[in-house]
Steps between C-alpha positions, in 0.01 A plus 500: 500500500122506337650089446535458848219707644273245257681193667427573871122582387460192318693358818205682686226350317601182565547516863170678560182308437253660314124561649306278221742203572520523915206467699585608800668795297178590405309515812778687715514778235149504466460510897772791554335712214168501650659551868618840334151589397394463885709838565277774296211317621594437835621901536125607350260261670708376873743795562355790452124478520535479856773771523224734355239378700732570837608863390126584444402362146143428465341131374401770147843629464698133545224333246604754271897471525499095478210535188746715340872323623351195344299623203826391305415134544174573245751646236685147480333470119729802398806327656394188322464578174847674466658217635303249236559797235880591590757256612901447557479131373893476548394562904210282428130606440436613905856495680591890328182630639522340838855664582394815368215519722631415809838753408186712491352441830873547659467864321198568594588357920794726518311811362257484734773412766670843388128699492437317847122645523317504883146314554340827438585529133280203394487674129886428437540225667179317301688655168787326599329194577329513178807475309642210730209300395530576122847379566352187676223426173793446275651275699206324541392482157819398401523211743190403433567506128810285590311262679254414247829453218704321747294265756328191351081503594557237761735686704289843486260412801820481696708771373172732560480418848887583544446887305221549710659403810864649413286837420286467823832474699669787359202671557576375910869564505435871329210537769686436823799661408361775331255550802783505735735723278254784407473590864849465600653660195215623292462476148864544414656210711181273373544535159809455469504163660223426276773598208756268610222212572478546139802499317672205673244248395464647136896468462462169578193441255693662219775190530239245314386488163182406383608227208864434414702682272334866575669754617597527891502965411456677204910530456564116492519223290148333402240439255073461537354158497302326295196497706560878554445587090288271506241754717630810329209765437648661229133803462279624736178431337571097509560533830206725599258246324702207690468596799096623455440136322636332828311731756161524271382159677211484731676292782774743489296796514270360758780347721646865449215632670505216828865617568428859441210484768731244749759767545254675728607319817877633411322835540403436806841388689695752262266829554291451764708286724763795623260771557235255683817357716622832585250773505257215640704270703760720625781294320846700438599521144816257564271249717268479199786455229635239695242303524347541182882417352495162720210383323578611152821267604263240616274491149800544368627172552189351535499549161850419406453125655170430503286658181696219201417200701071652587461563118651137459281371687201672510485731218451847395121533486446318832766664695348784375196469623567417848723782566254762346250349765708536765583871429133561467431348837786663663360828367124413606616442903798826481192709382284369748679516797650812421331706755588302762865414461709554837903462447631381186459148487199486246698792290790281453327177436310601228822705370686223497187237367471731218870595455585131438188372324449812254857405425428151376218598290771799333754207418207262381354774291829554314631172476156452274526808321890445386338146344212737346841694317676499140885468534553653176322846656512361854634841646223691367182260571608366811572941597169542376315233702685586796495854471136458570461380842763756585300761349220378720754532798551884422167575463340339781800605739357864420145454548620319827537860673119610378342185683688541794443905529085406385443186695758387731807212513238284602307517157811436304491156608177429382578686188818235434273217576226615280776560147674135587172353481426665177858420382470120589174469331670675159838266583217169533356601136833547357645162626207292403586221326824487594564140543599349851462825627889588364 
């Protein structure tokens, strides 16, 4: 029997193309992992910020839930330096994290389907967001990891474009569903749905290996590759000084700060966007979901297409550039014309100028950091580096509520246009001399 049960695997192996040898292998499973990550963040920044802000929350109260739901996303270093430390190398250096975490986030979805909290118990339901998101960070570090093992540099522009857009439209699909869901059938009904949204794709996932010869599950046939040893951390402390020898670089550190202090327009569509449409602009929680879910799906696959063949043939640096300008001016005109807007039609063209453009620069800031990384600790630089914008995501998505309460909706505009400016002078220093503007 064990005979036989080895024959059909190796039978298995062969018929199933691994990730490293299929391209278009590699950027479906890619694409479908970071879909998944859409649904914690799409349930803590689209779904129910404006479910708060309808039962009563105030612009201080859903600051503080989505600073804390998505506080996870500056913890990614922890998640990365396990995975760099601690590895099934039979699975593959990533694969046994990535199925754990999303088995995980199916847990954690039906829990909260069973607890099935109301809009007034913001406290439980931010706790339970919390953990859906530290669920999402080790997915994310591990496909990122898996990324920088697996895809050749040339194909990284691309493949970033695709994550980012596959993540920005899970972040849509969770967002219109989810806003229709939690006031149909509440909490329960949503996340559930949001459970089996998750498993299907992540039984598919699990099907494909990373190189040949691993191990499809723990309990079959298998062995770790070559390239796989060859990146084994064996200590801690060579690892630790690894990963602090790769980061300890000026242009890193700078460029660190740029994309820490470009996150701030996020901030403003993310926080400020659900309480201005609906305490301000009389916009029903579902009304603002769906819209803000259409253009997620819009940047989404703005992204997807579009972002490989720009950076071919523009650049990073310029492209870059241009789009921090244009959120900066977008900012500049929402700010000032703030007192006078009448209707919606200036609300939801700057949403959507800075949905899509803040986008780009998210995908373009990546794309350069994962060439920035070490694939022998690649998990735990590229966590560290990205766990830094994210951190500035947190923090400013708190203070959000304090400028509003102090000085108005109006001001935060001019507050997002004032930190982009600083952040593309910082991004300018750290991308000089980069040649051809690449």
């Amino acid at each position: 029997m064990k005979n036989a049960a080895m024959t059909i695997d190796g039978r298995a192996q062969r018929a199933w193309p691994s990730m490293v040898e299929n391209k278009p292998l590699r950027f479906a499973a890619t694409m479908i992992l970071y879909f998944m990550q859409g649904v914690p963040v799409g349930l803590s920044m689209i779904v129910l910020p404006p479910w708060f802000a309808a039962n009563g929350a105030s612009a201080l109260e859903v600051g503080a839930f989505i600073g804390f739901a998505t506080l996870p996303w500056a913890m990614k270093p922890l998640a990365g330096l396990f995975m760099d430390r601690y590895a099934y190398r039979p699975m593959g250096r990533r694969r046994a994290w990535i199925l754990l975490a999303q088995a995980a986030m199916v847990a954690v979805l039906i829990m909260l389907a069973i607890s099935a909290p109301d809009a007034s118990e913001i406290a439980l339901l931010g706790s339970f967001c919390f953990a859906l998101n530290v669920c999402a960070i080790f997915n994310d570090v591990a496909v990122d990891g898996m990324t920088i093992d697996l895809v050749p540099i040339e194909e990284r522009g691309a493949i970033n474009g695709c994550m980012m857009g596959s993540q920005g439209v899970g972040f849509a699909v969770t967002g219109y569903i989810g806003g229709q869901l939690v006031l149909s059938g509440g909490m329960a009904a949503t996340a559930f749905a949001f459970a089996i949204l998750v498993a299907v794709p992540s039984i598919i996932v699990g099907l494909f290996r990373e190189r040949p010869g691993e191990r499809l599950m723990p309990w079959t046939s298998g062995s770790p590759s070559a390239e796989c040893e060859a990146l084994r951390q064996d200590g801690w402390w060579p690892m630790l000084k690894a990963v602090v020898g790769s980061l300890a670089k000026v242009r890193i550190v700078v460029y660190l700060l740029a994309f820490f202090l470009m996150m701030v327009t996020w901030v403003q569509i993310e926080s400020v966007g659900p309480t201005l449409a609906v305490k301000e602009l009389g916009w029903s929680s579902d009304g603002y979901s769906t819209f803000g879910s259409a253009v997620m799906l819009g940047a989404g696959l703005l992204g997807i297409v579009f972002t490989g063949l720009l950076i071919k043939w523009c650049g990073i640096v310029r492209l870059t550039v241009v789009a921090s300008l244009v959120l900066i001016v977008a900012a500049l005109i929402a700010g000032t014309t703030f007192s006078a807007w009448e209707g919606n039609t200036i609300f939801m063209t700057i949403f959507i100028v800075q949905t899509v453009t803040v986008t780009l620069i998210t995908i373009l800031m990546i794309a350069w950091g994962m060439m920035l990384s070490n694939p022998a600790v690649a998990a735990s630089q590229f966590a560290v580096m990205m766990a830094i914008p994210n951190f500035g995501r947190s923090t400013m998505a708190g203070a959000s509520g304090q400028v509003i309460e102090s000085f108005g909706y109006g001001a935060t505009f001019f507050v997002t246009a004032a930190i982009t400016t600083l952040g593309l002078a910082v991004f300018l220093f750290a991308a000089k001399g980069q040649d051809g503007g690449k």
